[in-house]
C-alpha positions in Angstrom: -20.3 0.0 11.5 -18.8 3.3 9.7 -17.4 2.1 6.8 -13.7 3.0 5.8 -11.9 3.3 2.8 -8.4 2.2 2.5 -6.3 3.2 -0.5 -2.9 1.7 -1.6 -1.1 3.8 -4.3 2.1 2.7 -5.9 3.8 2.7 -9.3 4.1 5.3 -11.7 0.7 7.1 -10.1 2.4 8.3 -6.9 5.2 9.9 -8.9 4.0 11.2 -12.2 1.7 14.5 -11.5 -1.0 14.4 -13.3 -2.0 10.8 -12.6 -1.3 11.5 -8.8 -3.4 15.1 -8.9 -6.3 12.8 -10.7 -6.4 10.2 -8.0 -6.3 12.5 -5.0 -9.4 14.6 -6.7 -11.2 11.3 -6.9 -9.9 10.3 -3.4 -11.0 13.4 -1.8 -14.5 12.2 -3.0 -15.3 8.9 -2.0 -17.5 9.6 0.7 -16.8 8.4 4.6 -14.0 7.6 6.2 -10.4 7.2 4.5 -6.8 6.2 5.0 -4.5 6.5 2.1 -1.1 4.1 1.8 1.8 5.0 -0.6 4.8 3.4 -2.1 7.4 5.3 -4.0 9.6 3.3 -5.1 11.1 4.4 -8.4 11.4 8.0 -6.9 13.9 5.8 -4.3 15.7 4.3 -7.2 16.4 7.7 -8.8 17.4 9.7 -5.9 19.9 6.8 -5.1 21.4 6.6 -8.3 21.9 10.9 -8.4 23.7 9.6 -4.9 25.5 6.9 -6.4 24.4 4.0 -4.0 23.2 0.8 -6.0 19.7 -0.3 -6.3 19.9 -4.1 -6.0 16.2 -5.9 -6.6 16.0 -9.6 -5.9 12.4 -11.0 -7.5 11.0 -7.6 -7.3 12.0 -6.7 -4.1 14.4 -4.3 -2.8 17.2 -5.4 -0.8 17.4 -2.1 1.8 21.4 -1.8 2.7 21.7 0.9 5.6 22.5 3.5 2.6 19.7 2.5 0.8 17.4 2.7 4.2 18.4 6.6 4.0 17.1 6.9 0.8 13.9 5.3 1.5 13.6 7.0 4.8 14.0 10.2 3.3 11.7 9.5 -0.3 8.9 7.3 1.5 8.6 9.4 4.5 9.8 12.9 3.3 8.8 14.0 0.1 6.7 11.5 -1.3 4.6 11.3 2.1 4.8 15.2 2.5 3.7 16.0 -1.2 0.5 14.1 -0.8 -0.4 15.6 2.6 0.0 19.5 1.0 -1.8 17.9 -2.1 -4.5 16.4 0.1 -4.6 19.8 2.2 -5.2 22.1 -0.8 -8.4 19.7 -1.1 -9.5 20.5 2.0 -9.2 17.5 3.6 -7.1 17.5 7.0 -4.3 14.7 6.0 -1.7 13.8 8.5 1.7 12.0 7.0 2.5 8.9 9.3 5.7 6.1 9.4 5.1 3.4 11.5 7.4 4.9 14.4 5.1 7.8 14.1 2.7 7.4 17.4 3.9 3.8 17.6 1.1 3.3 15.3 3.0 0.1 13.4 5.8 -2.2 15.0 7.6 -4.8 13.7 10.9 -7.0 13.2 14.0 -7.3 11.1 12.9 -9.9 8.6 14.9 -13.5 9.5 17.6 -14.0 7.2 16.5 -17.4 5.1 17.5 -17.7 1.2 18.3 -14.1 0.9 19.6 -11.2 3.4 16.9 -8.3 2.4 19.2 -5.8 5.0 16.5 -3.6 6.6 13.4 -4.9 5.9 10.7 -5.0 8.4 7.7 -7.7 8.8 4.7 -6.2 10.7 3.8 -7.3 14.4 1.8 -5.0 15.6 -0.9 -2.1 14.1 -2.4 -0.1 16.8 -6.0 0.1 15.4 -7.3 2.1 17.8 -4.6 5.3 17.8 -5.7 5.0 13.8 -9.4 5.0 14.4 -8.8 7.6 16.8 -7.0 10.3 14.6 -9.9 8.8 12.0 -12.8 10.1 14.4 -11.4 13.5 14.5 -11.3 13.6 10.6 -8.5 13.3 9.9 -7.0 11.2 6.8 -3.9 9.1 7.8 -0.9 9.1 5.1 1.0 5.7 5.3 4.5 6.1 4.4 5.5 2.2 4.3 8.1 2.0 7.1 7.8 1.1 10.5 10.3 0.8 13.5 11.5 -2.3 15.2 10.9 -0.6 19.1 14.7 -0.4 19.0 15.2 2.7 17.3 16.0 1.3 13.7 13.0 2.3 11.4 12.7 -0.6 8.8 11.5 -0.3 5.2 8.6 -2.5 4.6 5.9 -3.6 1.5 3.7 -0.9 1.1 1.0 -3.9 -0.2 1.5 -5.5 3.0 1.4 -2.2 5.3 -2.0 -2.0 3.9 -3.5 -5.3 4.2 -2.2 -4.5 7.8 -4.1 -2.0 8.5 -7.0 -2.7 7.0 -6.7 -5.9 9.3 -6.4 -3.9 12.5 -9.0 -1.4 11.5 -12.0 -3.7 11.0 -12.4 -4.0 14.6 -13.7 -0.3 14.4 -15.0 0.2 11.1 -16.4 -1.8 8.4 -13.4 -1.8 5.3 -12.9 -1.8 2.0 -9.6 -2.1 0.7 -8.2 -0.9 -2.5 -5.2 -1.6 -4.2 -5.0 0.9 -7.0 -2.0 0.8 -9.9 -1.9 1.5 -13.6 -4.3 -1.6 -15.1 -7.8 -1.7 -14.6 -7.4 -4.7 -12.5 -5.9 -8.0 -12.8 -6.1 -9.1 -16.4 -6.4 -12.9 -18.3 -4.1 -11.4 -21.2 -1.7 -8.8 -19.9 -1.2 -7.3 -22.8 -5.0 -6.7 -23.3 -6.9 -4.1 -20.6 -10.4 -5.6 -21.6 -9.4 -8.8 -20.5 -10.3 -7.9 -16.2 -11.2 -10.9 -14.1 -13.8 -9.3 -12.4 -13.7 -12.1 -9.2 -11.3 -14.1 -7.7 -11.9 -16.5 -5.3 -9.5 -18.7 -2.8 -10.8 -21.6 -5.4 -9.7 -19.7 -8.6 -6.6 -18.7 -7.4 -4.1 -21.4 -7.4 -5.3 -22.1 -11.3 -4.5 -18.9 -12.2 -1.6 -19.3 -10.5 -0.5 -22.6 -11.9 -1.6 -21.5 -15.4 0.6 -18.3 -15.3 -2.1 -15.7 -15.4 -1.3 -14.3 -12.2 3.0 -14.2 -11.6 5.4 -11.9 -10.4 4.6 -9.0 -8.4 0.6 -9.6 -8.7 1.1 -12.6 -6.5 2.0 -11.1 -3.3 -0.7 -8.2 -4.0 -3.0 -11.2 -3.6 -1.6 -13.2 -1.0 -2.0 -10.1 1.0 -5.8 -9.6 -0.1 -6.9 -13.0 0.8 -4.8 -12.4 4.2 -7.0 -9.3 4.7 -10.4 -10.7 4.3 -9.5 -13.7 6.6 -8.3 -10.9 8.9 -12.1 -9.4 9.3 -11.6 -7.0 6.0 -14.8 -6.8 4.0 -13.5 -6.6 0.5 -10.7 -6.2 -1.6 -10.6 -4.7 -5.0 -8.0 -4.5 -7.4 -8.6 -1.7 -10.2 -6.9 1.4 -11.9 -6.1 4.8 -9.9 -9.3 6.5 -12.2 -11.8 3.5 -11.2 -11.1 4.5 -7.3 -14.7 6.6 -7.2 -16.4 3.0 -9.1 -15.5 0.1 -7.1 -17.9 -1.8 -9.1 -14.8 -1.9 -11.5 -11.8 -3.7 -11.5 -11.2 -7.7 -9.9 -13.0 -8.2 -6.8 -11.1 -10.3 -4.0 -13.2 -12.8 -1.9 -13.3 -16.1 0.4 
């Protein structure tokens, strides 16, 4: 099978320049096959605030109030998604800026209401594969904005960690996939404070000790839910490393069963 790479950028990276212009230069070099997935979330935070709506977080994640949906709407699939396609054009590669509503390629629902009301949130049900791996035959890189629409006309904001362990998911029917979740450290670390200290595997057996030790918390712990998710779901591998490591994924913490 071709093998495909599939990037998730978030954090500072998408929205400082220089780190973004470094990452797309080594994107726009890893051979084969490529889809790239974005967050953007602190650009949403500050274009809210300029618009006076309240950013309310409740652990780590945003609650998305139909203002706040807006806001997303227009950061994550407007300028954010937008920026990274000129970017990626000027690079000569043919990049194509997607939501989920976009060609229907992702579905989902209104997250249920349990502990907490999230507002507009979506959970994934469906990620057509083959419209992906179509647009992918023709060369063409796919730009993930992480929203997707609910088949009801309501576009939902969703975890952009989760829109690509999705994908990835619904893509290794068609192509063999590596996926790479790519943020400031140099992968997940045994002392946070120290970058040296990378775990260079993880396993489903080494995970609930870290875990229960305290060495993997907050928002690292649904980055790995998801990876484990995505290798049951047919994904090949799952690496965890800093946006300059994207071109040497023999760096960084290496997800597997």
């Amino acid at each position: 099978m071709e093998k495909l790479t599939i990037i998730k950028v978030g954090g500072k990276i998408v929205e400082e320049q220089n780190s973004l212009h470094c990452l797309l230069d080594s994107i726009a070099d890893i051979p084969g096959a490529k889809v790239l997935v974005h967050g953007g979330g602190r650009s949403a935070t500050a274009l809210a605030s300029r618009l006076g709506i309240e950013t309310v977080m409740i652990s780590g994640r945003r609650v998305t109030t139909p203002e706040m949906l807006d806001v997303v709407t227009m950061v994550y699939g407007g300028k954010v998604n937008k920026t990274i396609v000129a970017q990626m054009q000027s690079r000569g590669i043919n990049a194509l800026g997607l939501t989920g509503a976009d060609l229907n390629v992702i579905s989902g629902h209104k997250r249920e209401v349990k502990d907490v009301d999230y507002g507009m949130v979506g959970d994934v049900d469906v990620v057509d594969g083959k419209i992906f791996a179509s647009l992918i035959s023709t060369g063409v890189l796919p730009v993930m904005a992480p929203l997707i629409h609910d088949g009801k006309g309501n576009m939902l904001n969703t975890n952009a960690d989760t829109i690509a362990a999705e994908t990835a998911k619904a893509l290794s029917a068609f192509f063999d996939v590596t996926l790479v979740y790519c943020f400031e450290k140099p992968g997940v670390l045994a002392d946070e404070n120290e970058d040296n200290s990378v775990i260079e595997k993880i396993t489903e057996q080494t995970y609930p000790e870290l875990v229960q030790n305290g060495t993997v918390k907050g928002g690292m712990l649904p980055k790995l839910q998801n990876a484990f998710d995505a290798l049951k779901g047919g994904v090949t591998e799952v690496i965890i490393t800093k946006a300059d490591n994207v071109k040497n994924l023999s760096l960084g913490t290496h997800i597997v069963l």
